[in-house]
C-alpha positions as CSV (number, residue, x, y, z in Angstrom):
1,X,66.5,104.7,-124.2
2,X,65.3,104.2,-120.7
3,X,65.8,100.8,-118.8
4,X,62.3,100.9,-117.6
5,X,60.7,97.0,-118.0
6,X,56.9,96.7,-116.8
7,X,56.7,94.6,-113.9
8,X,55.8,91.2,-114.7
9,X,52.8,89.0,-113.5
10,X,54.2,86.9,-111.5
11,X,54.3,82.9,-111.8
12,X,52.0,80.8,-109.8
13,X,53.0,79.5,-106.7
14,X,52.7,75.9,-106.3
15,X,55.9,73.3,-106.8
16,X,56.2,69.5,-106.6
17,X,57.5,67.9,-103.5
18,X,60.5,67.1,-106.5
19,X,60.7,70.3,-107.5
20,X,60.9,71.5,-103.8
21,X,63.7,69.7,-103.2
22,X,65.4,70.3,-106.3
23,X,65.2,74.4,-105.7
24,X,66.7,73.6,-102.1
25,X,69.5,71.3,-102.7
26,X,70.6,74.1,-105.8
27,X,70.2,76.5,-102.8
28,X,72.4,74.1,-100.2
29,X,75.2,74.0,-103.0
30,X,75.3,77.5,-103.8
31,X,75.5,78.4,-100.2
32,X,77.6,75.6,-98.6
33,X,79.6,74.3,-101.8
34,X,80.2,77.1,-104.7
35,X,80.0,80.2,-102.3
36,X,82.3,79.7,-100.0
37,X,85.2,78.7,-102.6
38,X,84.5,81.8,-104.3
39,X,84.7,83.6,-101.7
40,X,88.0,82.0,-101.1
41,X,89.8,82.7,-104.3
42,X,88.3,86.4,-103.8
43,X,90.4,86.8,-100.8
44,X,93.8,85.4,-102.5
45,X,93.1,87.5,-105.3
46,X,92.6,90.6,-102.7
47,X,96.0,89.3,-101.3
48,X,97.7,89.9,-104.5
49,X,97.2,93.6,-104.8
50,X,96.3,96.0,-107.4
51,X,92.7,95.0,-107.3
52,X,91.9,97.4,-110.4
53,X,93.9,95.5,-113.0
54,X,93.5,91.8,-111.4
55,X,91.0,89.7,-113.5
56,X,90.2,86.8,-111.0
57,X,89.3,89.6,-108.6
58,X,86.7,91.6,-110.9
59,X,85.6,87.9,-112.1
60,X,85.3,86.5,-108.4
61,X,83.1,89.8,-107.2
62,X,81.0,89.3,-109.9
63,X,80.4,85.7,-109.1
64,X,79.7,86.1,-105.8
65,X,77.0,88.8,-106.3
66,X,75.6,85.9,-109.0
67,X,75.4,83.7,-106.5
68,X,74.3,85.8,-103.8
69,X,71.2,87.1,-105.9
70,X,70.4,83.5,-106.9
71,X,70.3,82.5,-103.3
72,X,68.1,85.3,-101.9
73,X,65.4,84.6,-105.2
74,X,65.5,81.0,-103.9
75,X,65.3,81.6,-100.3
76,X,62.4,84.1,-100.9
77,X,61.3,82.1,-103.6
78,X,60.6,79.0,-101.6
79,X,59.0,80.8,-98.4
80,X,56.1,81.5,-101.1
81,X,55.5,78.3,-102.7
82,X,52.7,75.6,-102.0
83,X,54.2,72.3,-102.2
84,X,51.7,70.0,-103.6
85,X,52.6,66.7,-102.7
86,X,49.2,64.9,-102.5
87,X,47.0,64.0,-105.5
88,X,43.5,65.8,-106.3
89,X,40.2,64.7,-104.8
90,X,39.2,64.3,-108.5
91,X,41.8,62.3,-110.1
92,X,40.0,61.9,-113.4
93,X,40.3,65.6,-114.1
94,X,43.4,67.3,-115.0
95,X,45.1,69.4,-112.1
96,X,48.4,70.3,-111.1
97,X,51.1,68.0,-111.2
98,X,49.0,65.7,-113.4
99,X,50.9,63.3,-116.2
100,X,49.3,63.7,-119.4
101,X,49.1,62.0,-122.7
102,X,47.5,63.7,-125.5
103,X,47.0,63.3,-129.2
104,X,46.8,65.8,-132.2
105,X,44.6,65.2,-134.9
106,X,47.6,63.3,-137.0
107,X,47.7,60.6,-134.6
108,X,51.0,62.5,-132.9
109,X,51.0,61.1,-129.0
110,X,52.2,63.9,-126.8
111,X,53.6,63.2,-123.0
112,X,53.0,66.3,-120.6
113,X,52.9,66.7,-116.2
114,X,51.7,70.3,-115.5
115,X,54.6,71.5,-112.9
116,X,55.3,75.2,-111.5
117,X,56.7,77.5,-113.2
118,X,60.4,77.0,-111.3
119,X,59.9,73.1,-112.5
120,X,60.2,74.0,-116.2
121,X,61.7,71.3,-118.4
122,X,60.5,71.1,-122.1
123,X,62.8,68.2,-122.7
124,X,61.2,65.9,-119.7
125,X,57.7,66.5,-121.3
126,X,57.2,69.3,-117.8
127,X,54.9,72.2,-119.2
128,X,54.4,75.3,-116.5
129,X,50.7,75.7,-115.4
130,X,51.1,79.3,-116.2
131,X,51.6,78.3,-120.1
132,X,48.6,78.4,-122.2
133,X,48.5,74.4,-123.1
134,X,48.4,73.7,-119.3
135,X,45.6,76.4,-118.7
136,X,43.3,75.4,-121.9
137,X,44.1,71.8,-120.0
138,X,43.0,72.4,-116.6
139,X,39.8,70.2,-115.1
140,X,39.8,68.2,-118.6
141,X,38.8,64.6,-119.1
142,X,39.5,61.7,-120.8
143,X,38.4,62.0,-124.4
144,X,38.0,65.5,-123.7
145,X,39.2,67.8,-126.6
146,X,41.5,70.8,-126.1
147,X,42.4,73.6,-129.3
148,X,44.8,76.3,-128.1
149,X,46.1,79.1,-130.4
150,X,50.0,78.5,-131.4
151,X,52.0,80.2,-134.0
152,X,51.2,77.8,-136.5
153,X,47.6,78.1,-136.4
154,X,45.2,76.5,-134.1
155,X,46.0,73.2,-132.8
156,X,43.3,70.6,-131.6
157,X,44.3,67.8,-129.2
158,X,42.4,64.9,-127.5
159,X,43.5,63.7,-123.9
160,X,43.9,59.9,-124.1
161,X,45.4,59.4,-120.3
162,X,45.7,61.4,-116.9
163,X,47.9,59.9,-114.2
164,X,49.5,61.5,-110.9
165,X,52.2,60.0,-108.8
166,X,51.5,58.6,-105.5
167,X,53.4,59.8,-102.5
């Protein structure tokens, strides 16, 4: 079996000015807050001896590599990004970062705000604009009708409202 994975296409690269700051204060407490105390209880596990055999060692090397992987995605990660922080031209059209209310053919009402790909929060109603509901969504209306293909079959949807926060 070989570990070989195809390179994945990568995500696109735009973020909210929340999401922005939301990547760089998990950055701030990895690298002023959770690192160092790691890094700490690394040395007084060093201290102890035997380093083969001594559990918070082995644990507190792995943790740090964790952490130091997470910080250099982030730190690359937000060099990349496009902050989008201003509302479209065209606010009656739907566009990154646009709030969404849509309803399915039962009469369902459906809450959505297309965010990046880093932003991802099914439970707050944030869709990536890399996932197929945001992209059949894009440059929409009002009363405009949008079907994607899901695992249950086709799905049809109307767009009742498009909002986007002022900032």
């Amino acid at each position: 079996m070989s570990r070989y994975r195809p390179p994945q296409k990568p995500g696109a690269k735009y973020i909210t000015k929340e999401g922005e700051l939301a990547l760089k204060s998990e950055l701030r407490e990895l690298w002023k807050v959770e690192r160092p105390k790691v890094t700490q209880s690394v040395s007084e596990a060093a201290a102890m001896g035997d380093r083969s055999e001594n559990a918070d060692y082995i644990y507190g090397k792995k943790r740090l590599r964790e952490i130091d992987r997470r910080v250099r995605y982030l730190s690359k990660r937000l060099d990349e990004m496009t902050v989008v922080s201003a509302p479209p031209d065209d606010t009656s059209r739907i566009f990154f970062a646009a709030r969404i209310q849509l309803e399915d053919d039962e009469g369902n009402n459906y809450h959505y705000r297309i965010v990046g790909p880093d932003e991802l929060d099914p439970k707050r109603g944030h869709i990536s604009i890399d996932s197929p509901l945001a992209k059949a969504l894009l440059r929409k209306q009002v009363d405009d009708e949008v079907t994607i293909e899901s695992p249950n079959g086709e799905r049809s949807y109307y767009v009742i409202a498009i909002s986007y926060d002022a900032s």
